[in-house]
N, C-alpha and C positions, 0 to 999 in steps of 0.2 A: 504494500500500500504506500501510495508517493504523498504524502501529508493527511489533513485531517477531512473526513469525509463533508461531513457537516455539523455546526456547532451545537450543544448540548443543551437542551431546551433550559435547565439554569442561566444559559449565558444570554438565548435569545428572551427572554423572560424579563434582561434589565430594561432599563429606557434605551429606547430607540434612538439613534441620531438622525439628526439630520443634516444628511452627506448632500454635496451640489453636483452627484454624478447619478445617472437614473439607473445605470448598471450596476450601482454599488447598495449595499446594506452595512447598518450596523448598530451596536449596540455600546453602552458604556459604563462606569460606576466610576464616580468623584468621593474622594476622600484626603486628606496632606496634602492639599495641597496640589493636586495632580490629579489625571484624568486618565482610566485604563478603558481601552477600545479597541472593539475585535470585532474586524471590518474582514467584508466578501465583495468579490467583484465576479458579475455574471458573465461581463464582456469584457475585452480588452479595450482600455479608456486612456488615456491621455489626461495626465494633470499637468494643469498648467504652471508656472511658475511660482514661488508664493515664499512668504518666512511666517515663520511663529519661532516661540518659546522652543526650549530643546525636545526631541522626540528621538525614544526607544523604540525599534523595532523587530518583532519575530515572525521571522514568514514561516507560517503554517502549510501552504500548497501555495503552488504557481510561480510566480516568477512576475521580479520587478526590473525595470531599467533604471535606474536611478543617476539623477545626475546633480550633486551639488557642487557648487561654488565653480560648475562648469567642468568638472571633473564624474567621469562617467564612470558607471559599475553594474554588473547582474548579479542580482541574491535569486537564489531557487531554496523551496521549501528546507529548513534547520539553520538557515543561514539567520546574522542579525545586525542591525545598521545601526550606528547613531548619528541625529542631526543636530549640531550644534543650533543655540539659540540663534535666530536672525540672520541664520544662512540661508541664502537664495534657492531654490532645487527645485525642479521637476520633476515629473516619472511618468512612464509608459507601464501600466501594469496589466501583466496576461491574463484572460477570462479563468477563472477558476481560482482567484489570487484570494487568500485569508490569510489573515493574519493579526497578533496582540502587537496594538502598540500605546508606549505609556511616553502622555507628552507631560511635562513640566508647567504644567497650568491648569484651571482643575474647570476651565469652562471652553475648552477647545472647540465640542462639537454642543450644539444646542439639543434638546429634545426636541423628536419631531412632533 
């Protein structure tokens, strides 16, 4: 099995986010400060450029292009990234893509 099949009705269970991609889902739990989210992509999506606060990341399935501060890289499912606060970055992420990531701010995504 190449990652995690689908997420575990606990996790879909917390608040829902509300992501600005129509192919993507996700869910969250704020606590210290900080904001943990375990996000799915149906399709292969293209984020555009963007910064916040620092952001953890663990790819669960699929695969990301990642490119900060203009500097490019591929994670496939075990891999895991960190994004410095206020760094610029993009990503191309594969249909099938999930993954935990915990960002350094505890109001990242809103409820949808």
């Amino acid at each position: 099995m190449n990652g995690v099949q689908q997420f575990p009705d606990f996790v879909t269970g917390l608040t829902e986010a509300a992501l600005p991609f129509p192919s993507a889902k996700g869910w969250f739990m704020t606590g210290e400060g900080k904001q943990v989210a375990f996000i799915e992509f149906s399709e292969t999506t293209d984020v555009a450029e963007h910064s916040h606060q620092e952001q953890w990341e663990l790819v669960l399935a699929g695969s990301v292009r990642l490119v900060v501060e203009g500097q490019a890289m591929e994670y496939q499912a075990g891999d895991n990234f960190f994004i410095p606060a206020g760094a610029p970055h993009s990503a191309k992420v594969s249909a099938g893509y999930k993954a935990v990531i915990i960002f350094n701010e505890p109001a990242r995504y809103a409820a949808k």
